[in-house]
C-alpha positions as a printed Julia matrix, in Angstrom:
365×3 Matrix{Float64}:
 -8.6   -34.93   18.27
 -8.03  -38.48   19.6
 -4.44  -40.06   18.68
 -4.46  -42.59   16.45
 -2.93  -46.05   16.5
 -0.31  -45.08   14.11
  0.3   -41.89   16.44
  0.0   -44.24   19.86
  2.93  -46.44   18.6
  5.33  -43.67   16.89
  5.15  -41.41   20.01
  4.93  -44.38   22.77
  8.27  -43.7    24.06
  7.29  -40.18   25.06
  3.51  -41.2    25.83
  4.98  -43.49   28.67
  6.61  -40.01   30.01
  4.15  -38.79   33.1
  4.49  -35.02   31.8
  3.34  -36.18   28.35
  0.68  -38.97   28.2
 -1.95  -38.94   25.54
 -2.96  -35.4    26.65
  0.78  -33.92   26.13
  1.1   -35.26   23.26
 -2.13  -33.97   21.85
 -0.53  -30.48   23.01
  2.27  -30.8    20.21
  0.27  -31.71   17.77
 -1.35  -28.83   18.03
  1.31  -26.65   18.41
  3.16  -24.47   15.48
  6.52  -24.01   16.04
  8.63  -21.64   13.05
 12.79  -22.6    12.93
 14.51  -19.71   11.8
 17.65  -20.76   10.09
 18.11  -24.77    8.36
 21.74  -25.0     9.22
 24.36  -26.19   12.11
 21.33  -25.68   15.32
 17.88  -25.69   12.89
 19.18  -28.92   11.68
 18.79  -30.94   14.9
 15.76  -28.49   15.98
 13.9   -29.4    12.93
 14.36  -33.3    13.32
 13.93  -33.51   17.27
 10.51  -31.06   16.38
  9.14  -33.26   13.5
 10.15  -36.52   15.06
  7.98  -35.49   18.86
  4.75  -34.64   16.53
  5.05  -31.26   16.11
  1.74  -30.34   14.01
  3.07  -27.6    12.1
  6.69  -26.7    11.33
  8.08  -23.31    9.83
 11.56  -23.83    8.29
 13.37  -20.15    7.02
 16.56  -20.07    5.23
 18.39  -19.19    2.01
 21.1   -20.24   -0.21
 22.2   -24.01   -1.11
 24.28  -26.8     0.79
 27.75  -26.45    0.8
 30.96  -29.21    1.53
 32.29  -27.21    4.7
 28.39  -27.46    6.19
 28.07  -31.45    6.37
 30.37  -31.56    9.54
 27.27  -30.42   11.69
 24.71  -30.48    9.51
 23.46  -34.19    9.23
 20.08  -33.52    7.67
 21.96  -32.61    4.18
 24.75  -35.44    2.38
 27.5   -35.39   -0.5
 24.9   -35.36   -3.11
 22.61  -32.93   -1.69
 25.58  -30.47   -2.04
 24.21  -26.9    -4.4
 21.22  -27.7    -3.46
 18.56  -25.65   -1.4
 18.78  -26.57    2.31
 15.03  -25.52    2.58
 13.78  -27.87    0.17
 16.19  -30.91    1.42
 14.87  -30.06    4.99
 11.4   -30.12    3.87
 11.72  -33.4     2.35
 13.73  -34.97    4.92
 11.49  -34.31    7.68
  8.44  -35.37    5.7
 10.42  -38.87    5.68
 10.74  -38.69    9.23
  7.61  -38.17    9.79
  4.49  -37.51    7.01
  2.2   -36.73    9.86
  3.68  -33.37   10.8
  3.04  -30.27    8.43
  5.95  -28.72    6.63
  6.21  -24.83    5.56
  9.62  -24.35    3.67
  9.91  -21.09    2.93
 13.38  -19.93    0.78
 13.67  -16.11    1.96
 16.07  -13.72    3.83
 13.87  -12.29    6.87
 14.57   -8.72    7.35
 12.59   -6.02    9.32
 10.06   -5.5     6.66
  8.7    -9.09    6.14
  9.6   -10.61    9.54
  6.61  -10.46   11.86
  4.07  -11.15    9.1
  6.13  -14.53    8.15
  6.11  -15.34   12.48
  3.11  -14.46   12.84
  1.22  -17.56   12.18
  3.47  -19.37   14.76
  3.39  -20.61   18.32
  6.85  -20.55   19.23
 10.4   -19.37   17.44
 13.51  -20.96   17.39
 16.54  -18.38   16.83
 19.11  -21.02   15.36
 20.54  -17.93   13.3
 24.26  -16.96   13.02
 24.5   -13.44   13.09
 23.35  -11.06   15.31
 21.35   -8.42   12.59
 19.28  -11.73   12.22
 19.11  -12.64   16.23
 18.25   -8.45   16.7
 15.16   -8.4    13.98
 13.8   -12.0    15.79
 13.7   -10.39   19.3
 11.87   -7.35   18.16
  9.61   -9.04   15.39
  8.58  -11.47   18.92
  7.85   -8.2    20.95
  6.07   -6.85   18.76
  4.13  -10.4    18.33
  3.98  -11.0    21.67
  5.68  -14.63   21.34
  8.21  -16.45   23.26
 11.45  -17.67   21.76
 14.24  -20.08   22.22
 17.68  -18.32   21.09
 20.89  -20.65   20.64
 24.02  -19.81   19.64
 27.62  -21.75   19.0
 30.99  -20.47   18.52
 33.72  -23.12   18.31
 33.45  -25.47   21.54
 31.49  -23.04   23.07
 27.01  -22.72   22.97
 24.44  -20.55   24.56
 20.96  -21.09   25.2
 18.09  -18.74   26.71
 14.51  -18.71   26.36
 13.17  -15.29   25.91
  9.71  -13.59   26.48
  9.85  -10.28   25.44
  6.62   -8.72   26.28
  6.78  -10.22   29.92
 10.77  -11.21   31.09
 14.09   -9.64   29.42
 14.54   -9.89   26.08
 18.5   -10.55   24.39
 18.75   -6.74   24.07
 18.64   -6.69   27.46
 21.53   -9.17   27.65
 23.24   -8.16   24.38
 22.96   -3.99   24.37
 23.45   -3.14   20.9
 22.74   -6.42   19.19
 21.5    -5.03   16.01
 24.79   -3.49   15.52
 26.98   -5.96   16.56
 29.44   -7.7    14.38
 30.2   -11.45   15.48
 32.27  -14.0    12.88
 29.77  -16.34   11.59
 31.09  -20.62   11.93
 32.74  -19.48    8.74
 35.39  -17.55   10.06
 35.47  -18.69   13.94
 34.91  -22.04   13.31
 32.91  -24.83   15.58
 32.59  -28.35   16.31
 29.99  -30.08   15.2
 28.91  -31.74   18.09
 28.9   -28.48   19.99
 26.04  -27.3    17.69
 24.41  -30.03   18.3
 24.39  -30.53   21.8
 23.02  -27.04   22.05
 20.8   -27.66   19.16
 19.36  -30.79   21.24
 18.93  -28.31   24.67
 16.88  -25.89   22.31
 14.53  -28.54   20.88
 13.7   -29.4    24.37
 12.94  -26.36   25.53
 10.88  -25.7    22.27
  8.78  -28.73   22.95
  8.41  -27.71   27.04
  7.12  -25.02   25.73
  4.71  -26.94   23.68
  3.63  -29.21   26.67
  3.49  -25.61   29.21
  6.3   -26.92   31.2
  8.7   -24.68   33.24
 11.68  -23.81   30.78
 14.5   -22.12   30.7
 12.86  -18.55   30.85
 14.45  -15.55   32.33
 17.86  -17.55   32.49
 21.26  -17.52   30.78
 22.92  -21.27   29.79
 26.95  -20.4    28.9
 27.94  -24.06   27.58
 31.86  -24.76   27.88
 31.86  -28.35   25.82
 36.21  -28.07   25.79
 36.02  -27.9    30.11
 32.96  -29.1    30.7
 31.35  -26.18   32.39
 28.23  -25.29   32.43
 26.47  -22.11   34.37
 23.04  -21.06   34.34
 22.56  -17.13   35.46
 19.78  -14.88   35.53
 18.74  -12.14   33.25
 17.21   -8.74   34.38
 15.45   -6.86   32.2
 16.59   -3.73   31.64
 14.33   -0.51   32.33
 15.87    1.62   29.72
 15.88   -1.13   27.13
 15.29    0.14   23.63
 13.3    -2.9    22.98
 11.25   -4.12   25.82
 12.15   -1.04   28.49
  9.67    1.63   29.81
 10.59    3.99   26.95
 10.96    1.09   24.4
  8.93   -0.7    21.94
  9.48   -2.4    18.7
  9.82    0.88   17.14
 12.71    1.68   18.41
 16.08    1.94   16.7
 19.16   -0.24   17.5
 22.37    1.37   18.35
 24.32    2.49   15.31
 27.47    1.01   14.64
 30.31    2.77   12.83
 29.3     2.52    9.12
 31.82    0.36    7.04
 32.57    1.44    3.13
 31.74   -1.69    0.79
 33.25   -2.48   -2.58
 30.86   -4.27   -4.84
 32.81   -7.74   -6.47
 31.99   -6.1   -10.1
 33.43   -3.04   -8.7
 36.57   -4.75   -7.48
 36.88   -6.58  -10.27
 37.74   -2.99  -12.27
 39.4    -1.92   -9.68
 42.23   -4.23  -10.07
 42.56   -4.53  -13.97
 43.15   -0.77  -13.67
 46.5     1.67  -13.64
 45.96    2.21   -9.59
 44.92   -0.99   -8.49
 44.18   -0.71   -4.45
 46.22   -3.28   -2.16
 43.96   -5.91   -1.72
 44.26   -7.83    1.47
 43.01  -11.4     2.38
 42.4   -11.36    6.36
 41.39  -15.13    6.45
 43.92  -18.19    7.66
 46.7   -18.61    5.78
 45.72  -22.34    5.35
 42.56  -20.71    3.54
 44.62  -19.32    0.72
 45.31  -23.23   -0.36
 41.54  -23.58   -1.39
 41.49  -19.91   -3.09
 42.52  -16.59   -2.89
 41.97  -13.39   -5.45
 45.1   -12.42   -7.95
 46.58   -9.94   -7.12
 46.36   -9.71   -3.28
 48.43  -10.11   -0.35
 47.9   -11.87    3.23
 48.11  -10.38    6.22
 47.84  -11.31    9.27
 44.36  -10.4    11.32
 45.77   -9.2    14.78
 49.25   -7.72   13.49
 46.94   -5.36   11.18
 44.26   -4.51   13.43
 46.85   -3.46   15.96
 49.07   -1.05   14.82
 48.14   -1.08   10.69
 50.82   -3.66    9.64
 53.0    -1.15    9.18
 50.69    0.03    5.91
 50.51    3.72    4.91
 47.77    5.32    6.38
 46.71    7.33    3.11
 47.16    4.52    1.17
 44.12    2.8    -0.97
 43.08   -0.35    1.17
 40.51   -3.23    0.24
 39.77   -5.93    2.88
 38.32   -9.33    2.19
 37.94  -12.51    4.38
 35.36  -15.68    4.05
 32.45  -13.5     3.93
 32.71   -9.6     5.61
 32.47  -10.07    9.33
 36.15  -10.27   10.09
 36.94   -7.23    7.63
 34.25   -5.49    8.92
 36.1    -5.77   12.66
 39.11   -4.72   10.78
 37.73   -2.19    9.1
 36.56   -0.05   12.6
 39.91   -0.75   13.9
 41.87    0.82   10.87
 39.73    4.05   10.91
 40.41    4.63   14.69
 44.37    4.37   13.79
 43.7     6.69   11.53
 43.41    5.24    7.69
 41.46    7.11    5.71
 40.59    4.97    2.19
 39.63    1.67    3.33
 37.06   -0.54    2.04
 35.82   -3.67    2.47
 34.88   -6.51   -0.29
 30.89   -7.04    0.24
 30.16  -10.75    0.95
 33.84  -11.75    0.64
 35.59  -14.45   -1.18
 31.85  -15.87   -1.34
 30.21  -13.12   -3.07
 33.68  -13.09   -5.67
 33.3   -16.82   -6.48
 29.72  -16.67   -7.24
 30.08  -13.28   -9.14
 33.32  -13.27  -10.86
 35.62  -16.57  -10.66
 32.6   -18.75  -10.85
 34.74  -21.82  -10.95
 36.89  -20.87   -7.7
 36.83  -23.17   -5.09
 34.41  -22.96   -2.51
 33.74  -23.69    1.36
């Protein structure tokens, strides 16, 4: 379909682009790209997508806006703050541009709904945060038979690959065992906002090269250094024996199991310590942390003094972890039950999941 006037003088500083022209741009407006995950990377994705003339957009997320997220997430402001990022990133981009379709949709993706909500799309962009999440994408685009751009901060640090499973390595070839890997979400690591969104602005490129079928990033490895300015681009082999795209793989194959953790519900907890035998509760987060909120009746301790010899804690002795969410007493966790401690568990969903279950008015971040 012809561009129209309207579309000739919104997109004329890309038309003028040789690569692009008329016929280019006609190629993204035909294109339907899904952006899985509205925060710190989807942000910039989604507004770099809508604002080239992306026909169809796919936004997935869930949960609200919260304070600590508006330091890289400029899509969302003060006000918008409880509300759903999905529907504020719906509306925002139709603002930026009404031509461009819009398909919020407010769900966790797991393994059993994953492929049938990608489906419909071109092209996914991984701007997820944890690697259960990353794991389920690769797979889901195997088994699809669609070609992804994965990105991926952590403090002044980014990553960026573009992955086609079915025909080049896919990021369990890079990442063996990324189903069952444990990383610290931004919550717990931390990182700079313009570090998301540099990367953020390298995967919306690549997303839209796609779009216009010109050579991308395929095959290849970016490691982004933003503190040293160092960037290195290396090449990724697929793996023969990969579970997922390997000679004996497929998307039916399981991940790697990791060592299962023992979780304490907040309700649970919540007994717990209004009882005779309370269990030490410990709070693995920052000590700065503790000035926003903490849980009665805990103590701090320090992350790397427990995890390396116990803290000097009895090894028989009733343990609960909790940090921001459960990543980092997850990782503590592992480490306690290879020195040797026998009743340790760890607070599902953190501080979070105790704020919005029990201490409703506890400060949040």
């Amino acid at each position: 379909m012809p561009l129209s006037k309207e579309e000739l003088a919104r997109y004329s500083r890309q038309l003028v682009i040789p690569e692009v022209g008329p016929a280019g741009q006609e190629k993204l407006k035909a294109a339907k790209i899904a952006v899985v995950g509205a925060g710190g990377l989807g942000n910039l994705v989604l507004s770099y997508l809508a604002g080239a003339g992306l026909g169809e957009i796919g936004v997935f997320d869930s949960g609200p806006v919260e304070l600590s997220n508006l330091h890289r997430q400029p899509l969302y402001g003060t006000g918008d703050i409880g509300a759903l990022k999905t529907g504020l990133a719906e509306r925002r981009l139709r603002e930026l541009n009404p031509q461009v379709k819009i398909n919020a949709r407010e769900l966790m993706l797991t393994a059993d709904n994953i492929s049938a909500e990608l489906a419909p799309y071109d092209y996914i962009a991984d701007c997820t945060d944890n690697f259960p999440t990353r794991a389920a994408i690769n797979k889901a685009c195997f088994a699809l038979g669609k070609t992804y751009v994965h990105g991926a901060v952590f403090q002044f640090e980014g990553q960026l690959a573009v992955f086609s499973p079915r025909t080049g390595p896919c990021l369990e070839c890079l990442c063996p065992g990324a189903g069952a890997m444990e990383n610290q979400a931004c919550a717990e690591s931390g990182v700079m906002g313009p570090a998301a969104g540099a990367v953020a602005s390298m995967q919306a490129m690549e997303l839209l090269k796609l779009a216009l079928g010109l050579e991308t990033l395929s095959g290849r490895f970016a490691m982004l250094d933003f503190r040293h300015g160092d960037f290195q681009v290396t090449e990724i082999k697929k793996a023969p024996g990969c579970p997922v795209c390997g000679k004996t793989g497929g998307p039916g194959e399981k991940f790697l199991a990791s060592v299962a953790v023992d979780l304490i519900s907040p309700e649970e907890l919540k007994e717990r310590m209004g009882s005779g035998s309370p269990p030490r509760l410990l709070d693995l987060r920052y000590e700065w942390e503790r000035g926003l909120c903490y849980i009665k009746g805990d103590a701090w301790m320090d992350f790397d003094a427990l995890t390396k010899d116990g803290g000097g804690l009895d090894r028989g002795e009733d343990i609960v972890l909790y940090c921001k969410g459960q990543s980092k007493s997850k990782a503590a966790f592992r480490k306690l039950r290879e020195l040797g401690f026998t009743r340790v568990r760890v607070l599902a969903g953190g501080i979070d999941a105790w704020a919005e279950k029990i201490e409703k008015g506890m400060t949040r971040y």
